[in-house]
C-alpha positions as CSV (number, residue, x, y, z in Angstrom):
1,X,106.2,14.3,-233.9
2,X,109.2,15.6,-235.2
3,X,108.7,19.5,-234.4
4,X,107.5,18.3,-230.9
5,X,110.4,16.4,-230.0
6,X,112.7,19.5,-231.0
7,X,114.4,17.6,-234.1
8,X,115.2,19.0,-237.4
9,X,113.1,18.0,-240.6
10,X,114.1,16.7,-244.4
11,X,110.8,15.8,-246.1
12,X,110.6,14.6,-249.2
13,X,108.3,17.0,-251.2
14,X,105.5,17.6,-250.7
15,X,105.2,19.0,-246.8
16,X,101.4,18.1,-246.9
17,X,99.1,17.3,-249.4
18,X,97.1,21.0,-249.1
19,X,98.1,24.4,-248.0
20,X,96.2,24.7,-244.7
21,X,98.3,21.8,-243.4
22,X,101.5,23.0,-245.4
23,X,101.0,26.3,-243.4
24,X,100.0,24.6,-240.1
25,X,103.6,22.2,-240.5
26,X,105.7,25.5,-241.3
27,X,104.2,27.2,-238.3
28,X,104.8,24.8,-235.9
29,X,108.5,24.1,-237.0
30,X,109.0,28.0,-236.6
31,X,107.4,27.9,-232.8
32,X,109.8,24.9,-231.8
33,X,112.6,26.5,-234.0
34,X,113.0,23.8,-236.1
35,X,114.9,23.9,-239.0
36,X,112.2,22.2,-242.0
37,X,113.4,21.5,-245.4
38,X,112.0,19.6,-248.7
39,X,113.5,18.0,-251.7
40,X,113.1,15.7,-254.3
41,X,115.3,13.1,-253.7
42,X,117.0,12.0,-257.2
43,X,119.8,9.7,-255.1
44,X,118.8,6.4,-256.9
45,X,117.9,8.6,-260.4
46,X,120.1,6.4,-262.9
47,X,121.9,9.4,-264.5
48,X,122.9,10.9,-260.9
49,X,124.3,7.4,-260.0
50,X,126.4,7.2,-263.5
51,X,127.7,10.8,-262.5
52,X,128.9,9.6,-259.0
53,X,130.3,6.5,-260.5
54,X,131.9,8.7,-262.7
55,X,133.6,10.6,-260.4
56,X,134.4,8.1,-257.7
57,X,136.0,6.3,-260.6
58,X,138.2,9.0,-261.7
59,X,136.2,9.0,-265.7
60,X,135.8,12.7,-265.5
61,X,139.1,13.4,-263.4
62,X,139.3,16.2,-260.8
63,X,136.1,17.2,-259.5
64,X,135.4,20.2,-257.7
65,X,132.4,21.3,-257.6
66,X,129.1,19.0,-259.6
67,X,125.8,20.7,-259.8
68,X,123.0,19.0,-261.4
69,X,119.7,20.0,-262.7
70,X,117.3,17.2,-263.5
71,X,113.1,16.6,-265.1
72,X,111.4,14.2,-265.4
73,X,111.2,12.3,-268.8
74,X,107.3,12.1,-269.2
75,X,104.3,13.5,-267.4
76,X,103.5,11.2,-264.0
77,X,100.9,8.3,-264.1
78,X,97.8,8.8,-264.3
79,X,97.1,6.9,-260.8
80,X,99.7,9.3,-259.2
81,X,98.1,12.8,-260.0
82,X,94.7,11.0,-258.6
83,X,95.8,10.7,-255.2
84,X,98.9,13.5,-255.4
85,X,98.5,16.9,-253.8
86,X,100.3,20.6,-255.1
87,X,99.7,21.1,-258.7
88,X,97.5,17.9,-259.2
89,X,94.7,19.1,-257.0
């Protein structure tokens, strides 16, 4: 809906569940020129939010530039890689 209505994308990862869609999303963005991006959203990730609080409270001092790399502490439930796509399928 997004593609057709000319409006940019940020989607949470995955784009679809299998390739054929995947591809079938990509190619549509490109024939609308749309601009489609993924991530992982780690916004509300407890150690992202103690490095913001961090910094908006002046604990770390000047900041000028933060870049963070983050994983996952444990393998995903079981129930999740049941119904997930990508590497689970």
């Amino acid at each position: 809906a997004a593609a057709n209505a000319v409006k940019d994308i940020f989607c949470e990862k995955p784009i679809a569940t299998d390739l054929a869609e995947t591809i079938k999303a990509v190619n549509l963005c490109r024939a609308k020129g749309v601009k489609l991006m993924t991530a992982l959203q780690r916004r509300f990730d407890p150690n992202f939010s103690r490095v913001k609080r961090s910094i908006a409270e002046g604990t770390i001092g000047e900041t000028i530039v933060v870049k963070l790399c983050s994983r996952d502490p444990a393998p995903p439930p079981l129930k999740y890689v049941q119904g997930g796509g990508g590497i689970f399928k």
